[in-house]
N, C-alpha and C positions, 0 to 999 in steps of 0.2 A: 588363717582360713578365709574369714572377711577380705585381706585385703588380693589373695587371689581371684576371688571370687567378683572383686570389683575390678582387677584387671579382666578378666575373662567376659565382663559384661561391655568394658572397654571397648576391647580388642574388637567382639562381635560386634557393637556399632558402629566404629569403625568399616571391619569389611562391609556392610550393608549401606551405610550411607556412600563408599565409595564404588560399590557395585550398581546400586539406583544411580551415580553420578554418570555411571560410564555406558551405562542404559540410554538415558535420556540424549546422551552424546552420540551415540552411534545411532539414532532415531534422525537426528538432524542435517540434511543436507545442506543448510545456508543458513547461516543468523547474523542478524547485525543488528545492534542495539544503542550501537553510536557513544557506551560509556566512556571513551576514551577521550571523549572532549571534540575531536578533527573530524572531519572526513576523510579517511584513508582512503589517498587516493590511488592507493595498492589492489583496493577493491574497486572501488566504484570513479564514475568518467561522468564528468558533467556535460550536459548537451542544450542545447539554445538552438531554437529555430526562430526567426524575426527578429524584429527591431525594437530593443528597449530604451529608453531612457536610464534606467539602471536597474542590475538585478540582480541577487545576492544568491549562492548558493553554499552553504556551510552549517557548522555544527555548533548551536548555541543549548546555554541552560537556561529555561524558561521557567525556574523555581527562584523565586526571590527570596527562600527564604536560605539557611546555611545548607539545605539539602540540595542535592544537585538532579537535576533533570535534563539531559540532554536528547536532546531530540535534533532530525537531519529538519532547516530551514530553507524554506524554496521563495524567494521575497520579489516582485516585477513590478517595477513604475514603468507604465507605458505612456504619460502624456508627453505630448505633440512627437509622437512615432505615426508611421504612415501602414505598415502592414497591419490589417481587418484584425489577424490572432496571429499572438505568438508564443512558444513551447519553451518550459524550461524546467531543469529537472537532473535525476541521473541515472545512468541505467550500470547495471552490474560487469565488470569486468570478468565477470565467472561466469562460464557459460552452465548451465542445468539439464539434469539429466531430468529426463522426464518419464522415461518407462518402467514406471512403477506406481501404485495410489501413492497417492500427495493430499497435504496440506499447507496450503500458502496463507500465511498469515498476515497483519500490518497492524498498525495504529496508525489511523490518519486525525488529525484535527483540524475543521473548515475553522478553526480561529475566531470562530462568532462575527463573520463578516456583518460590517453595516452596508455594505452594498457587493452583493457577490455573481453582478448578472458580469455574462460573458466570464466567470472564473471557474476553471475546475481546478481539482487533483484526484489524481489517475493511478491506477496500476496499473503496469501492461507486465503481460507474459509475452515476450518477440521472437523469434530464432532468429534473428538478422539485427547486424548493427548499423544506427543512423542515429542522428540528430535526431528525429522525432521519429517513434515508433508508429505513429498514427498512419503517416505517407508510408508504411510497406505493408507487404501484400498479407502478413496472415502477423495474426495476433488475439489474443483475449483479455480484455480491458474492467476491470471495477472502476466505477466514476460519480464522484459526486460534481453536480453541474449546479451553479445559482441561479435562482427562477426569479425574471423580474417580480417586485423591483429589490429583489437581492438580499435579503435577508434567509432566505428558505432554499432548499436543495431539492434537487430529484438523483436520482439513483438511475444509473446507467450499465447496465450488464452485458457488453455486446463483445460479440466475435468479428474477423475479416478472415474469409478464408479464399484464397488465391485472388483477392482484391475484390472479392463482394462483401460487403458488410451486413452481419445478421445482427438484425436488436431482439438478442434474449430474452433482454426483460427491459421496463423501465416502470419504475415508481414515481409518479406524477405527483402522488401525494392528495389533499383532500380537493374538494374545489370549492369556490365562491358562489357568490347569488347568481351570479353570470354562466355557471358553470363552465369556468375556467381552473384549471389546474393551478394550484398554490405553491406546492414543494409543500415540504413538510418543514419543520425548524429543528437544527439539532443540537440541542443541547452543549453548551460548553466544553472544551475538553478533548480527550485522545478518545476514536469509537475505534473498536477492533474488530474488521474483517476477516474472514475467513472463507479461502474458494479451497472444497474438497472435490477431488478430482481421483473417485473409487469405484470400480468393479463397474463402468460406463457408464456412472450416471456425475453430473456438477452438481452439487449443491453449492449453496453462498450463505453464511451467515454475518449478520452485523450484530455486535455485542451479543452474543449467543444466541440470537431469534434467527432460525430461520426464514431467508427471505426468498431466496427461490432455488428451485430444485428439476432440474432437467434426466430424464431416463433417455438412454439408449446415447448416451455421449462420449465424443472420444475428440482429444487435441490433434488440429491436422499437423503439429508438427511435435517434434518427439525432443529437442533441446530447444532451450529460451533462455535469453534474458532478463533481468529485472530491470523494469522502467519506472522510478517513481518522477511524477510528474504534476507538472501547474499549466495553464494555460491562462490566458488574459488578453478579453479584448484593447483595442487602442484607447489609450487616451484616458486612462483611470491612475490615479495616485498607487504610491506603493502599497502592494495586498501580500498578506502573506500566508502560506499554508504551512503544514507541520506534519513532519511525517516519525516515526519511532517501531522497533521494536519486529522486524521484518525477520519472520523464518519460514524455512522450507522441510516439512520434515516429512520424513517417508512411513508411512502409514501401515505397509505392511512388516513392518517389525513391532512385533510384539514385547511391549512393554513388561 
């Protein structure tokens, strides 16, 4: 009697953990999480706009300990290069459905830059493909940018829509005696973004805080790209940023 009874408790964990598995799965329109060690380049296409000295885009482990942490690496030495900025990065070889609520997720880590004026990393959302998302006509971008003299960020929330650029939002962060804008510092480590995109209105959160939240909005375009991205002015040593853990999931299926 016990030992059916311990099958039958089995069996029912079983079907339940693999009914929650298949839940969670049909929720997900795009995930990459980079465990495989590479960058499958089955998925994703690397893109470079300017001129580097040299610049690394691949899939390292940044855990030194026996555990393993793979995260996608975006790395650009720009000294004695001549173009002002230049882009490098990769964007999705899957094109996304977009007409439906979404949640677009990431981990990004600015790597505790010592000097991170002229560096971003970016998400863009693009319906068109290019070397750099930035030069075409519509897209929606999260960004963190270095504020001299480089140690601190601002947050950039803007849209392009048929080639005008709208700033959503930007986060300047606190300001000085001078009343000049600082950035804010962020903390070592992976932060997790999040752009919800339901029933017309964006919100954004970073590391679960809401950070800005727009009514009455709608994407001008209906499939996109993933672009994740770096930028870097000329003439700086190699920086690097870190990117992990990107999904897309659709919002209106209930869990």
């Amino acid at each position: 009697m016990l030992q059916r009874l311990l099958i039958y408790v089995f069996l029912t964990l079983l079907i339940f953990l693999f009914g929650c598995h298949n839940t969670v799965d049909n929720n997900l329109i795009f995930k990459e999480d980079f465990e495989k060690g590479i960058l499958d380049s089955s998925r994703w296409k690397i893109t470079t706009d300017g001129d580097f000295a040299d610049y690394t885009v691949d899939v390292c482990d940044v855990d030194i300990s026996e555990k393993n942490d793979f995260r996608l690496r975006l790395q650009a030495n720009t000294l004695e290069t001549s173009d002002p900025l230049k882009y490098l990065g990769v964007r999705s070889k899957e094109v996304l459905d977009l007409n439906t609520d979404l949640e677009i997720s990431f981990d990004v880590d600015w790597n505790d830059q010592a000097n991170g004026c002229y560096l971003t990393a970016s998400l863009y959302l693009c319906p068109t493909i290019s070397e750099n998302p930035k030069n075409e006509n519509d897209w929606l971008k999260f960004e963190y940018t270095g504020v001299p003299p480089g140690r601190n960020v601002r947050i950039n929330i803007w849209e392009k829509i048929n080639g005008a650029v709208i700033p959503h939002y930007t986060d300047w962060g606190p300001r000085d005696e001078k009343d000049k804008p600082v950035g804010k510092y962020l903390e070592p480590g992976k932060h997790t973004i999040k752009l919800v995109i339901s029933g017309s209105t964006l919100k954004i959160f970073e590391d679960d805080n809401e950070i800005y939240y727009l009514r009455e909005y709608k994407l001008s375009f209906t499939t996109a790209y993933i672009y994740l991205q770096m930028s870097s002015g000329t003439n700086y040593p190699a920086r690097t940023v870190y990117f992990d853990n990107i999904s897309v999931k659709d919002i209106n299926i209930q869990d």
